[in-house]
C-alpha positions in Angstrom: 0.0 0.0 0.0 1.4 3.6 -0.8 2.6 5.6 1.5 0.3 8.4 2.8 3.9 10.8 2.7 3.8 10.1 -1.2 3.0 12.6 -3.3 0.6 12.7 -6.6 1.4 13.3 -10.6 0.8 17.1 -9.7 3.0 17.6 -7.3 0.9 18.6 -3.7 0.6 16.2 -1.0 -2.9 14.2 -0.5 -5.1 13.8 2.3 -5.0 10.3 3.5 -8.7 9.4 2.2 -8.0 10.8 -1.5 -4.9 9.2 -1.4 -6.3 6.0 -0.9 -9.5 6.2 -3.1 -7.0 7.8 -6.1 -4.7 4.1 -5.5 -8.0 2.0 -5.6 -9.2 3.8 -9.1 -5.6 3.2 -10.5 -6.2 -0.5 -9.9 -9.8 -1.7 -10.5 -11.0 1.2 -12.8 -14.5 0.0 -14.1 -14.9 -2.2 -11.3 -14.9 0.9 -8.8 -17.2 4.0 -8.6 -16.0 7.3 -6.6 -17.5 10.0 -5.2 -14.4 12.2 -4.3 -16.4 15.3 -2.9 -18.1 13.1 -0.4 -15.0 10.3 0.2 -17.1 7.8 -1.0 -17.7 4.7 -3.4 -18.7 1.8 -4.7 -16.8 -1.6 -5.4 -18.4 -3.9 -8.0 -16.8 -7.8 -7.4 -18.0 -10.5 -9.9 -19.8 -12.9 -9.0 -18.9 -16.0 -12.1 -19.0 -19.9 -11.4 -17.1 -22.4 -13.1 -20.4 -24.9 -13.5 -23.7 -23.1 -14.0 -26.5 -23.0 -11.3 -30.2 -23.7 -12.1 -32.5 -20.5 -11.8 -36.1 -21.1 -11.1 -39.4 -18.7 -11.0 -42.3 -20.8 -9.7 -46.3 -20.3 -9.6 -47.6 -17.8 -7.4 -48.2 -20.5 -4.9 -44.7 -21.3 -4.4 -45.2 -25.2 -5.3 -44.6 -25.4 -9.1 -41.8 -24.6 -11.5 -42.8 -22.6 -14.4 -39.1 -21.7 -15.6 -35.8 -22.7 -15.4 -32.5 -21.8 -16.6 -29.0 -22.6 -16.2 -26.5 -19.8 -15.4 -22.9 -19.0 -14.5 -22.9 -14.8 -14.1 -24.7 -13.9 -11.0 -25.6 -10.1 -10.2 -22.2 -8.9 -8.3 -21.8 -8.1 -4.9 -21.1 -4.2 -4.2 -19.2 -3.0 -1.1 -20.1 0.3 -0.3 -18.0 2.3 1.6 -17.8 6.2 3.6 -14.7 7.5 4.7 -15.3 9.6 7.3 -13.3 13.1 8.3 -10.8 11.6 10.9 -10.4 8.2 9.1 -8.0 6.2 8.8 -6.5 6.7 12.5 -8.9 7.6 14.0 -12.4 6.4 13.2 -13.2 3.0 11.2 -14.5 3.5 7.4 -18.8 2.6 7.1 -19.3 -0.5 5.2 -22.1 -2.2 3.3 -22.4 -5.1 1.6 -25.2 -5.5 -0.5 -25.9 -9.2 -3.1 -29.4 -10.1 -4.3 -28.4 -14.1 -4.5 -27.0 -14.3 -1.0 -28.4 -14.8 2.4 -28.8 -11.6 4.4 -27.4 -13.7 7.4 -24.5 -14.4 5.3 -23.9 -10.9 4.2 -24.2 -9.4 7.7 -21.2 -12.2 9.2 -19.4 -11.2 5.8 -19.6 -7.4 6.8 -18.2 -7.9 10.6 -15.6 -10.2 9.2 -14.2 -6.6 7.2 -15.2 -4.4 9.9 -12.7 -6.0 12.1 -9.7 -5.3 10.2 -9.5 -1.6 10.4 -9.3 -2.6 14.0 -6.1 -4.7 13.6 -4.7 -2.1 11.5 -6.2 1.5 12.6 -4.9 2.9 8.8 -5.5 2.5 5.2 -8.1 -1.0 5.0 -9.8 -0.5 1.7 -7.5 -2.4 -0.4 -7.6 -5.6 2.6 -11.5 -5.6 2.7 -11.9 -5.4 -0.8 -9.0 -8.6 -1.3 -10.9 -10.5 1.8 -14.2 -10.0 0.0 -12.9 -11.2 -3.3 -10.8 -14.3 -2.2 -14.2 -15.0 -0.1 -16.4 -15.0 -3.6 -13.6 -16.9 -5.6 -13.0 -20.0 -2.9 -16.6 -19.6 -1.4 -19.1 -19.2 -3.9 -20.8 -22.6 -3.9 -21.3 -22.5 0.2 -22.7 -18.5 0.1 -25.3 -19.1 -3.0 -25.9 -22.6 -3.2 -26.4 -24.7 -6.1 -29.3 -23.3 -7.4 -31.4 -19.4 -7.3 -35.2 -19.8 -6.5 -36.3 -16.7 -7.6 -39.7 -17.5 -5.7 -42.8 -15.9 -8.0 -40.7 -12.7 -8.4 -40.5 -12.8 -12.4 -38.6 -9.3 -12.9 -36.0 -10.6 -11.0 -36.0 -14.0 -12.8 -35.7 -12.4 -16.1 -32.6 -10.0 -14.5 -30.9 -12.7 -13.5 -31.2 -14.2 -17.1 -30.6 -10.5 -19.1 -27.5 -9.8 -16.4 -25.9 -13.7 -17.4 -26.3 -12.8 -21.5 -25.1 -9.1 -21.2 -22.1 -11.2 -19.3 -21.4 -13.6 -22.1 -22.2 -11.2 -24.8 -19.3 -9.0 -23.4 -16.7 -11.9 -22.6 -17.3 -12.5 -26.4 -16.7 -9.0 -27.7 -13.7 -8.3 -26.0 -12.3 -12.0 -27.3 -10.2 -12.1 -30.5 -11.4 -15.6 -33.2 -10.0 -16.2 -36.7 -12.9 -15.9 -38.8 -13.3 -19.4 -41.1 -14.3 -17.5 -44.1 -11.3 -14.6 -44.7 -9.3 -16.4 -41.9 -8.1 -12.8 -40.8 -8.4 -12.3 -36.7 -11.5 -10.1 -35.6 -13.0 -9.0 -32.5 -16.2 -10.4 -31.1 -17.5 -7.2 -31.3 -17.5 -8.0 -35.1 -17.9 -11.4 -35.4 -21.0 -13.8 -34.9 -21.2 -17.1 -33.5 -23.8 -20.0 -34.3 -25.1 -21.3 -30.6 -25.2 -25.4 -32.1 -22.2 -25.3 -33.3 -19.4 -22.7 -31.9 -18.3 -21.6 -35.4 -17.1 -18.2 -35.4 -17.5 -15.6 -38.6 -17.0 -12.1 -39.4 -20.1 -10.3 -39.2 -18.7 -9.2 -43.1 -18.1 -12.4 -44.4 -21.2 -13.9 -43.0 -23.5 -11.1 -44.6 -21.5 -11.8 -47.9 -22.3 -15.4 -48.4 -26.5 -14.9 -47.2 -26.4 -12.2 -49.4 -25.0 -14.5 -52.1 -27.5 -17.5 -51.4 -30.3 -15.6 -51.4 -30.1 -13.4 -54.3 -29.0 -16.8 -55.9 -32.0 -18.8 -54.7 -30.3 -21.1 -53.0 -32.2 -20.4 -49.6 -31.9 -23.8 -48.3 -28.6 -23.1 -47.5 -28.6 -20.5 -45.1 -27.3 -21.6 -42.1 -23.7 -22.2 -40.7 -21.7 -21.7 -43.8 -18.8 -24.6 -41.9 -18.4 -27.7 -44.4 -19.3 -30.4 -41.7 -22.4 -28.3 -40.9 -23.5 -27.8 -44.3 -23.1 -31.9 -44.7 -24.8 -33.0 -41.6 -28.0 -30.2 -42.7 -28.3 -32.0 -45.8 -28.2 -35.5 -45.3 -30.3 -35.0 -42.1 -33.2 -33.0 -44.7 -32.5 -36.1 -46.9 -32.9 -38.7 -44.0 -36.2 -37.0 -43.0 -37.3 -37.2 -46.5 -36.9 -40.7 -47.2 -39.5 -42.9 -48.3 -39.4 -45.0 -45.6 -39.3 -42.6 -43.4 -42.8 -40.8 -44.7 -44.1 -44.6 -44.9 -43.3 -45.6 -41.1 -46.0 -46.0 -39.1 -45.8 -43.7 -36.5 -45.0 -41.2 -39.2 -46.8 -37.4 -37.9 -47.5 -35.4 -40.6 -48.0 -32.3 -38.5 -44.5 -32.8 -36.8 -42.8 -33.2 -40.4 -44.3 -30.3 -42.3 -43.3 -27.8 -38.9 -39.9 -29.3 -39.4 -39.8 -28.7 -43.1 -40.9 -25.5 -42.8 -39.1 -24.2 -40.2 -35.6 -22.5 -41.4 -32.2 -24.2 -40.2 -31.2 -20.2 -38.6 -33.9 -18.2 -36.8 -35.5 -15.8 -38.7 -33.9 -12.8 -36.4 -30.7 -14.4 -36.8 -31.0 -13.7 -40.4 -32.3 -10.5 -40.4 -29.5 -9.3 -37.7 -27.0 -10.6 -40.2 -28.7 -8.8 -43.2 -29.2 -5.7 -41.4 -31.9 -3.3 -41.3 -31.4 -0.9 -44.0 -33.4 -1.4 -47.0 -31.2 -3.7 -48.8 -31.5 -5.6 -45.6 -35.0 -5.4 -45.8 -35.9 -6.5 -49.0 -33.3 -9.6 -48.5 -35.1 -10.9 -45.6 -38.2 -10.5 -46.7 -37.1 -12.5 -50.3 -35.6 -15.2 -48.2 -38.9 -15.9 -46.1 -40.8 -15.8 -49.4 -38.3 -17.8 -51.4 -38.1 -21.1 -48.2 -41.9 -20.9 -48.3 -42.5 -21.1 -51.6 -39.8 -23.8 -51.8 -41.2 -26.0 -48.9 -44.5 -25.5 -50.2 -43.4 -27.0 -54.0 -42.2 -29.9 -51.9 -45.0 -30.9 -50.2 -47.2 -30.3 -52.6 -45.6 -33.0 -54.9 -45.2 -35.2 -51.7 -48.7 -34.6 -50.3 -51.0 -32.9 -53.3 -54.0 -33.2 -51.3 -52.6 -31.7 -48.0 -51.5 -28.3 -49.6 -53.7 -26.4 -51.5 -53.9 -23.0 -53.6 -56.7 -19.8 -52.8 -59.1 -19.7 -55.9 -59.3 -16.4 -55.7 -57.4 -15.1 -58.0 -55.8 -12.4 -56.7 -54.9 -14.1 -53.7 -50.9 -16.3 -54.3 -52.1 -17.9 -50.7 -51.1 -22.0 -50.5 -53.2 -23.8 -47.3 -52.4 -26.7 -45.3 -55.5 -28.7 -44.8 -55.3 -29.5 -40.7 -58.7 -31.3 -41.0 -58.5 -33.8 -44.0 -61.9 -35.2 -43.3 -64.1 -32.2 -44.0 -63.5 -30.3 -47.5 -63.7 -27.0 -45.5 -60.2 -25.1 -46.1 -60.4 -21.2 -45.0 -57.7 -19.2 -46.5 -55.4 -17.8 -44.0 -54.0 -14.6 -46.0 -57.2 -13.8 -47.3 -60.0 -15.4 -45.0 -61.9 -17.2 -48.1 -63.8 -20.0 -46.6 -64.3 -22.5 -49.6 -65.2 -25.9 -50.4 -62.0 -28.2 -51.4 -64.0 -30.2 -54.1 -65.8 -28.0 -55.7 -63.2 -24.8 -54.9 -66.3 -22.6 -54.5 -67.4 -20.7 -51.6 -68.0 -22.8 -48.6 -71.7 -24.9 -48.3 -71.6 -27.2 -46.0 -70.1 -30.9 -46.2 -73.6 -32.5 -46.2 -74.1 -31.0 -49.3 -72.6 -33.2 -52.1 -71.7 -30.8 -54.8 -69.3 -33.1 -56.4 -68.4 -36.5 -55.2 -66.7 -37.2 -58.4 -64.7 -34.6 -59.8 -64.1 -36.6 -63.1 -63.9 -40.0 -64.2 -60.1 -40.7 -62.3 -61.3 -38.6 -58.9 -63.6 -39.7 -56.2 -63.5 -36.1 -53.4 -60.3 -35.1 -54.3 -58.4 -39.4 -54.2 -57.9 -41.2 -57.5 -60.4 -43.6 -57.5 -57.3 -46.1 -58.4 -56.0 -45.4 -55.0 -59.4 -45.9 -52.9 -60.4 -49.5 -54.8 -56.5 -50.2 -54.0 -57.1 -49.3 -50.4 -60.2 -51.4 -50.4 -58.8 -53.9 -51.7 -55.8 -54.3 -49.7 -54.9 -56.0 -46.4 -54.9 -53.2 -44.1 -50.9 -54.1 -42.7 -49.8 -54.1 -46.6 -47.5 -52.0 -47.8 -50.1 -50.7 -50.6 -52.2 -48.9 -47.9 -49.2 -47.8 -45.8 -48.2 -45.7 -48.6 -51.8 -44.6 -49.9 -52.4 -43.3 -45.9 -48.9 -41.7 -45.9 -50.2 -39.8 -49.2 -53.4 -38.6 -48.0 -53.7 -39.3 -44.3 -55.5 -42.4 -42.4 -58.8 -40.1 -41.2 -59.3 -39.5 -44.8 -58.5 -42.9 -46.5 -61.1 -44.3 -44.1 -63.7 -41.5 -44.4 -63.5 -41.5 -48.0 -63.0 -45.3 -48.8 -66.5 -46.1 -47.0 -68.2 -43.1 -48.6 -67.2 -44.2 -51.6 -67.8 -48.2 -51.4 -71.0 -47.1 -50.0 -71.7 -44.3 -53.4 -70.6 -47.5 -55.3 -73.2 -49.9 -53.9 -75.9 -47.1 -54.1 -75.0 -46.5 -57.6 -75.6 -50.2 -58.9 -78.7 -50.1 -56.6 -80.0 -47.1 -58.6 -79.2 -48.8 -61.8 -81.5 -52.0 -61.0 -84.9 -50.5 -62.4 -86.6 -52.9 -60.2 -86.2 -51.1 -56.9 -88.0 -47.6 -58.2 -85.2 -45.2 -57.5 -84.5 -42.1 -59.1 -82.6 -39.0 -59.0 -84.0 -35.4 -59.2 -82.3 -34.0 -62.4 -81.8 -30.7 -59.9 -80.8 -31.2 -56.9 -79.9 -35.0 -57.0 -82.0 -35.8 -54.2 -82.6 -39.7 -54.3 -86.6 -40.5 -54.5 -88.4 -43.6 -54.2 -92.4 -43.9 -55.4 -94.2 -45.5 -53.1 -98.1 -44.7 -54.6 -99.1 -42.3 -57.3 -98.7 -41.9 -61.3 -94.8 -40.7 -62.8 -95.1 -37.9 -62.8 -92.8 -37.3 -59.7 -92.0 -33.7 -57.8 -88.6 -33.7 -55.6 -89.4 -33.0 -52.1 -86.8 -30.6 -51.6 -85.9 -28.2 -54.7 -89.6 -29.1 -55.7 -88.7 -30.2 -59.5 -91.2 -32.1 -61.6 -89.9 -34.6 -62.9 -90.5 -38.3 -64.8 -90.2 -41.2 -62.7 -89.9 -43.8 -66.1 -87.1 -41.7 -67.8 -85.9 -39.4 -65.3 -86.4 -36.0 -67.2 -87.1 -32.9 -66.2 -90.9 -31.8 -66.7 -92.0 -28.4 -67.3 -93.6 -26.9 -64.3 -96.9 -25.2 -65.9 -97.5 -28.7 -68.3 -95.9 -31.6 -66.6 -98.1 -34.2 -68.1 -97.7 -33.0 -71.4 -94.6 -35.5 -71.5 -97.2 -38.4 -71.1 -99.3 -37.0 -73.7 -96.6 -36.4 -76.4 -96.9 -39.4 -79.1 -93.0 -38.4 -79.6 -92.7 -38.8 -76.2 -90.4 -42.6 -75.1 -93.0 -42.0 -71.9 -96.4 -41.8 -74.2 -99.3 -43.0 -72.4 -96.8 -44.6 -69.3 -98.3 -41.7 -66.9 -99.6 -44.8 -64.7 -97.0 -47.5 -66.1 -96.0 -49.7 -62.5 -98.4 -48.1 -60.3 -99.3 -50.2 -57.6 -102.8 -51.6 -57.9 -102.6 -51.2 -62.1 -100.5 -54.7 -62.7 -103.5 -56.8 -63.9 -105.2 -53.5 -65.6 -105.2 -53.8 -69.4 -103.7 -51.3 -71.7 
């Protein structure tokens, strides 16, 4: 320690107390705060464990554990200290001690452990107390915080504790000096950026460079750590996940595969911090989101055509996942257009029927060559494995029976013998059960012929009866109960 007959850089003689403070700013600059007018100050001591310690904010009752997080900064412990007129040889200097993540017990036997040594000494201590309290943190920092912080329901101080750990590591990174992979040249953190996974290190320059490359390029798939290993284990794990026996497994989730597809290998402010802000920036970002989409989206479509589908309205470039494959309701999420899957008009309701058979290969949106394959087939073959991978299990099974049931229907309709027929209109199914044939839907109200199935002019519907041209001439009671035995 100086001595107080010393004198400083301008040449006059210093009180004892400035003396000492003007030694203590020489040595821990940031980590010490002075108040020269008042002989006062502040020491800040880190507070840094070599393992981290769990941090966890519970419920407000105190019982459950809502969030955790593992840490090695803690908030420091500050010694604060007044020197007063007739110190040091006279009267001791005023201490406080003051650390949110230890004991207040703790703290109060650390502060009358430093009070004692001006005692011992009666002269300069500030430079003793501050070493005691440091070696104390260093050796002792397990035993005075424990080996984990309950933060209790108090969520500002949670999140602190988190904030005050990253600011920590963000600033241990700046001031350290990497070799950037790209240019190879040796940068500060301050300039660099470094990929959490994976610990590869770039200049924030370089980095920019090659997005700025991929994207403008197209290649948008590759934006992520630009290391060679990385860039192999990305690709063969996409090409892994997109293996055919992968999609065909049975415990295959569709919904966990397309958020996986669709999710970027970097996070989306990741990339926009390393494009910057500026309108180049701007536009780059916002080409790269549009560009993966549009990519993933082409993908899945040829994978799974009836899972992603396209807006009909015109004006609207909008492609929709279908979460529920067993109702043709898909509602636009850009846009808000509710429409009908099958028929790709606005939305009416799935127990209308407005187009069970889209065209002759189509049954509701499946090729009709899949469905009597998935009839067909033993439910544990291969065949159906790969038909439910293609269009989803709920669906299959919905559609399969709807159609082996339309199917039946449709060969009971063509047996004349049962009396069926179909409103020309509305399609309603109708059965006569008394009455002439001249028939009128119950629904839409159509008149129609029950021999031939036309539709009949409402003002003159028996004229069709009447016509000699007609193929129904004269069959107005042809098959009515009660006429069999009734001659012509």
């Amino acid at each position: 320690m100086p001595s107080r007959d010393d004198m400083d850089l301008e040449g006059y003689d210093l009180s004892p107390r400035q003396e000492e403070l003007q030694t203590l700013e020489s040595i821990y600059g940031d980590q010490i705060s002075i108040d020269h007018d008042k002989n006062s100050g502040v020491m800040t001591i880190p507070l840094e464990t070599d393992r981290s310690l769990l941090v966890n904010l519970q419920d407000s009752s105190g019982e459950k554990t809502i969030q955790s997080k593992r840490i090695k900064h803690l908030p420091p412990l500050k010694l604060r200290f007044q020197l007063p007129e007739t110190y040091p040889y006279e009267s001791a200097p005023k201490l406080n001690i003051e650390c949110r993540v230890i004991d207040k017990d703790r703290l109060q036997e650390m502060r009358l452990e430093i009070e004692q040594q001006w005692t011992l000494t009666r002269d300069q201590v500030l430079f003793t107390i501050i070493d005691i309290l440091q070696e104390s943190v260093n050796s002792n920092l397990d035993l005075l915080v424990g080996s984990s912080v309950q933060c209790g329901s108090d969520a500002p101080f949670y999140e602190q504790l988190i904030e005050h750990d990253n600011q920590c590591n963000q600033k241990r990174f700046n001031d350290t000096t990497f070799t950037c992979e790209i240019c190879q040249a040796d940068v500060k953190g301050e300039a660099c950026l470094q990929f959490n996974l994976c610990g590869h290190t770039f200049c924030n320059g370089c980095l920019r460079d090659f997005f700025v490359s991929l994207i403008k390029g197209g290649d948008v798939e590759k934006v992520h750590c630009p290391d060679f290993n990385c860039s192999k284990s990305f690709l063969e794990t996409r090409e892994r996940y997109l293996r055919l026996d992968t999609l065909t497994d049975a415990s295959f989730d569709f919904n966990q595969f397309r958020t996986r597809l669709m999710t970027p290998f970097i996070k989306l402010p990741l990339v926009h911090e390393i494009l910057g802000y500026d309108k180049e920036g701007m536009e780059l970002y916002e080409r790269f989101i549009t560009l993966f989409r549009d990519h993933q989206h082409t993908l899945i479509a040829k994978m799974f055509p009836t899972r992603l589908v396209s807006c009909p309205r015109s004006k609207c470039p909008a492609m929709i996942f279908r979460e529920d494959m067993t109702s043709r309701l898909v509602i636009c999420r850009d846009c808000n257009y509710a429409f009908c899957n099958t028929c790709r008009k606005s939305y009416h309701s799935d127990s209308i029927d407005c187009a069970k058979v889209n065209d002759g290969k189509q049954y509701q949106g499946v090729p009709i060559e899949a469905l009597e394959t998935w009839l067909e087939s033993d439910p544990k073959s291969k065949e159906r494995n790969d038909i439910r991978c293609r269009y989803g299990f709920d669906l299959m099974t919905k559609v399969s029976q709807e159609y082996k049931m339309d199917k039946l229907f449709s060969e009971l309709l063509a047996d004349e013998s049962q009396g069926f027929r179909k409103c020309p209109t509305c399609d309603l199914i109708i059965q006569r059960s008394d009455g002439c044939n001249k028939m009128r839907c119950s629904s839409c109200y159509t008149f129609f012929c029950n021999v031939c199935g036309v539709y009949l002019e409402p003002n003159s519907p028996y004229d069709h009866f009447k016509d000699i041209s007609s193929p129904c001439f004269g069959k107005l009671f042809e098959g009515m109960p009660g006429m069999e035995n009734i001659d012509d």
